[in-house]
C-alpha positions in Angstrom: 14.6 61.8 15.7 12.0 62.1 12.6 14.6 60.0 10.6 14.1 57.5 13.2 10.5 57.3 13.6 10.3 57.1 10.1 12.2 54.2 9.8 10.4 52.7 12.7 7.1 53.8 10.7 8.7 52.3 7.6 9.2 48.9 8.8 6.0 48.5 10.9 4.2 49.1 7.6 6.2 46.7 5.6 6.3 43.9 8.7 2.7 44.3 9.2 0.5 46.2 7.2 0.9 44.9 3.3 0.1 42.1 2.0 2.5 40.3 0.0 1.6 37.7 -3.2 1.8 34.0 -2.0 4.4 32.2 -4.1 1.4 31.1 -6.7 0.0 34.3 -7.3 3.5 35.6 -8.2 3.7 32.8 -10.5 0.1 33.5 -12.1 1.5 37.0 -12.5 4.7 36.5 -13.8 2.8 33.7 -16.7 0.5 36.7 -17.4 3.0 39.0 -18.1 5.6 36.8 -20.0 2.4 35.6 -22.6 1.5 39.4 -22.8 5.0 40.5 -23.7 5.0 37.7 -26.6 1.8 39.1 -28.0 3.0 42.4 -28.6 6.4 41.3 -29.9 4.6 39.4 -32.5 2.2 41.8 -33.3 5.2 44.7 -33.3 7.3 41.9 -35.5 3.8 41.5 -38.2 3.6 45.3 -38.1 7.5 45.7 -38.9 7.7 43.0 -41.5 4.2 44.4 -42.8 5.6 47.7 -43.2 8.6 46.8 -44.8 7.0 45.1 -47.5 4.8 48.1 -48.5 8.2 49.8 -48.7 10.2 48.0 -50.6 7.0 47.6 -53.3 6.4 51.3 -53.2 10.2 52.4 -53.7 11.9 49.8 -55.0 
């Protein structure tokens, strides 16, 4: 019986109560992440290549 109303509960809440992104908004937040994801690849690739320099002129 719990397991059941908690299913019930489950769905109303999902059917009715939250608000889901409209198609744009996804869009906008899928652009946002993508370009932020770039940025700190490049700045991780500077930092890598960076560091590797300083090593090889320190111990080689």
């Amino acid at each position: 019986m719990k397991l059941v109303n908690y299913i019930k509960g489950t769905y109303d809440e999902l059917a009715h109560k939250v608000t889901w992104p409209t198609a744009s908004a996804l869009q906008d937040s899928v652009v946002k992440v993508c370009v932020a994801s770039l940025i700190i690849i490049l700045i991780v690739l500077v930092m890598d290549l960076l560091f590797n320099t300083i090593m090889k002129v320190m111990f080689f």
